[in-house]
Each structure stands twice: as structure tokens, then as C-alpha cells.
N, C-alpha and C positions, 0 to 999 in steps of 0.2 A: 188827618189824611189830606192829601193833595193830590193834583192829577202831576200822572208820570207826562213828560213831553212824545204826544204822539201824533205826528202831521202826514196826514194823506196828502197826496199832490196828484195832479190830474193838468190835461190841459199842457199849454209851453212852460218851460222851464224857467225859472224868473232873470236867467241869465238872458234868454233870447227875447225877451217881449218888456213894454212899456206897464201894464196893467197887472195888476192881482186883484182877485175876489178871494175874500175869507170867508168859509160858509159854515157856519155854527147849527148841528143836530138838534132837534131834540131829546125830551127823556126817553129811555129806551131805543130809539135809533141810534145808529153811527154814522160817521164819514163817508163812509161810501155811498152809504143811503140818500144822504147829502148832494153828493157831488152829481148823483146820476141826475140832481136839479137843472146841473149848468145844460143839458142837453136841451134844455126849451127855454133857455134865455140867451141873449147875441152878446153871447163873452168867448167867441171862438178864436180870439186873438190874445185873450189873457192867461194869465199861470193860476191857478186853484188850487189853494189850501185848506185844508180842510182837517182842524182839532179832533182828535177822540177822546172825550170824554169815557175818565175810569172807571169801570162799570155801568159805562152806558147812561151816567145822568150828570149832569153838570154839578147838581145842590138836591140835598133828597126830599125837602118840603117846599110847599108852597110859593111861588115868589112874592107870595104875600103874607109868608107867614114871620114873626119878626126875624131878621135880618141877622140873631146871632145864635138862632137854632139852624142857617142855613151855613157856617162857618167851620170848620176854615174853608169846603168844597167853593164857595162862594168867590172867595179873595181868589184862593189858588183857578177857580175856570177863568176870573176876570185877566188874570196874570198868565194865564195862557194866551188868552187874545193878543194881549200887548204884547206878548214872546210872537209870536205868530205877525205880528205888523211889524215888530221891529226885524223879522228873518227877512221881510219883503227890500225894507229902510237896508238894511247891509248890503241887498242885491242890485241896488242903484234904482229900485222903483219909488217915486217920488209919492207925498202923499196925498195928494190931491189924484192919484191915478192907484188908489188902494179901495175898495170898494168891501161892502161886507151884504151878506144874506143869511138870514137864519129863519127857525122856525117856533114857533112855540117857547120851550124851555130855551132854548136858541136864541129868539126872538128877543126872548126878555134881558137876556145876556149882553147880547150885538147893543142894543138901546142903553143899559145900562152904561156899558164899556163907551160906548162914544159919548153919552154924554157926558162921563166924569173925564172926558180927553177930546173935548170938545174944537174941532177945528176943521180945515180943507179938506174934506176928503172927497172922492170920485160919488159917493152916493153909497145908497143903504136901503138892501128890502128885509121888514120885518114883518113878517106873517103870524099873525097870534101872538102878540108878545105888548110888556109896558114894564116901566121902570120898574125896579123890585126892591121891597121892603113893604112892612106892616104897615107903616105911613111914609110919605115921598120926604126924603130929606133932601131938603136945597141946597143945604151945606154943601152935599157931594160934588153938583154938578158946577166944571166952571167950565168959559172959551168959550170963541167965536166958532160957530158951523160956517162962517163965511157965504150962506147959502146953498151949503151943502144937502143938493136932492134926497131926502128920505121919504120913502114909502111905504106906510103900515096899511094892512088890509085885515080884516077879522072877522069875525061873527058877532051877531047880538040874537039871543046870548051867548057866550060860551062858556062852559062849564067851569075853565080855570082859569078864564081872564077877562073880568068885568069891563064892560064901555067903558065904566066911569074910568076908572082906572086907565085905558089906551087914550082920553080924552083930556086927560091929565098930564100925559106922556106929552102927549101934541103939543099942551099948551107950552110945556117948559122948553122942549127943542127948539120951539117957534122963538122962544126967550131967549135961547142963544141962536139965533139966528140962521135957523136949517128952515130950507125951502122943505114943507112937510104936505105929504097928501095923504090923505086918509080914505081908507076905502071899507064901508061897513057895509055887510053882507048879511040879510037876515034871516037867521036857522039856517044857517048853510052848514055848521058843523064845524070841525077840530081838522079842516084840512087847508089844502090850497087848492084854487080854482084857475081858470084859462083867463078867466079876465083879471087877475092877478097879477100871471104871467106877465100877460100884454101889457100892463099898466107899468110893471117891474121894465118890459122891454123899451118903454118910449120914454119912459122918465127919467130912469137908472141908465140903463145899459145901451143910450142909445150914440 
């Protein structure tokens, strides 16, 4: 199975504006659920895309569980991203002004997807999320982030994504060269909070 191509858009049209935000669900959420995100971050000038995942989940286990019980769902939600950045690349928006946000199952996608496409982009919020597979393969990840702003924020603990693991994440971005902030939040839970936001809004989106 694969996901079908299905892209919400919110926000200007990529024909009129310099910016896109790509904003990746998690499991059981959609697109829409997604997008109603951009209303409390300062992307009031950019185009919003925003994937739907088929049947509501990107990959149906763990993103820690090994890496070819989560396949083909895995390759094909990765290959949606990059269809989704390259619709932006055909509309004249450059990629250094392509930015991504996700959430959770989301999260760990967005991280995945830039680091094996590692280069200039506008910035990256990852909320509950870190590379995925059983053990972190380095093979994957290549390219320069050029110091490309990302910001992960999370819980300790959270039920389905270990510190150690978002700590891991950190370190290897940092390795290609993304300016990375890390914001841990303790027993706060499986959601997002205002100082997220705010941190998304000075870092990322400002």
C-alpha cells in the first residue's frame, strides 16, 4: 500500500507569495486538523500544504519499531513530502523559503524526510518527534542544513518517544549543520503548548 496524493492548501496560493509551510499530522489526525495550527504561528503571508495521510496514519507501528515492519507506508509518506516540496520548487518558491511543521507521528516524518535531504531550508517545527527506525542508521542521513533553524520541543517522558531518542535526533542535525533548539518539557504530555508556539514563532517563523 501507498498513500494516494492528497494535499490540503490553506493560506495564499504559491503562485502569489514567496513562502510555503508543509505541515505533517499525526496518527489519527488529518490535514485539516493540522492546518488550523498555522492560526497561532506568524505564517500569515505564506501558502500551506498540508498531506493526508491514508487512513489517517502515515506507517502503522512504532517509529521505533524495525524499519521494514513500517514499509512500504514508510517510503511512500517519505515520498509524499518530497512530492509536496517539489509542487512548492515548480511554483517558483525557492528552498531556503520552504519551511515544514509537524506533529508527533508528523514529527518524526518532517525529521526523518530533512535529514536524508539535508540542506537550506526556511526552518522546521517538530513537536514530539525523532528519527525513525529500531536503531538510527547514519547511512541515511546526508547534506549540509547550512544552519538551517529547527525546533523540537517534547515531553519527558512520553509514552511513544523516548529523550534518549529526540537527543539522538539533535545530535545528528547538529552533524549536518542545522541550528537546532531543543525544548523539554516535563510530564506535560502527548500535546503542544503556548511556549512552543512562541519559541516556533521567534525562531522559525520570524
Amino acid at each position: 500500500m501507498s498513500h494516494s496524493s492528497n494535499i490540503k492548501t490553506a493560506g495564499h496560493s504559491l503562485e502569489n507569495t514567496e513562502k510555503a509551510l508543509i505541515m505533517i499530522h499525526g496518527r489519527g489526525g488529518n490535514a485539516t486538523d493540522i492546518l488550523s495550527m498555522s492560526a497561532y504561528l506568524n505564517v500569515g503571508d505564506y501558502a500551506l500544504l498540508a498531506p493526508q495521510a491514508d487512513n489517517y496514519t502515515w506507517y502503522p507501528h512504532s517509529f521505533m519499531a524495525p524499519e521494514q515492519s513500517n514499509e512500504p507506508w514508510l517510503s511512500s509518506a517519505i515520498q509524499v513530502i518530497e512530492n509536496t516540496v517539489q509542487l512548492a520548487l515548480d511554483k517558483g518558491i525557492k528552498t531556503e523559503n520552504i519551511y515544514f511543521f509537524g506533529f508527533s507521528q508528523g514529527a518524526c516524518l518532517t525529521l526523518e524526510f530533512l535529514a536524508q535531504h539535508a540542506k537550506r531550508y526556511g526552518g522546521a517545527v517538530a513537536i514530539i518527534g525523532g528519527l525513525i527506525g529500531e536503531e538510527i542508521d547514519l547511512s541515511k542521513y546526508s547534506g549540509d542544513f547550512m544552519q538551517t533553524p529547527i525546533f523540537i520541543g517534547t515531553s519527558d517522558p512520553d509514552f511513544h518517544v523516548p529523550l534518549e531518542r529526540v537527543n539522538a535526533t539533535v545530535k545528528i542535525l547538529e552533524a549536518q549543520n542545522a541550528d537546532v533548539k531543543l525544548a523539554v518539557y516535563p510530564n506535560f504530555g502527548h500535546s503542544i503548548n503556548q511556549e512552543e508556539i512562541t519559541i516556533a514563532n521567534q525562531f522559525v517563523f520570524h
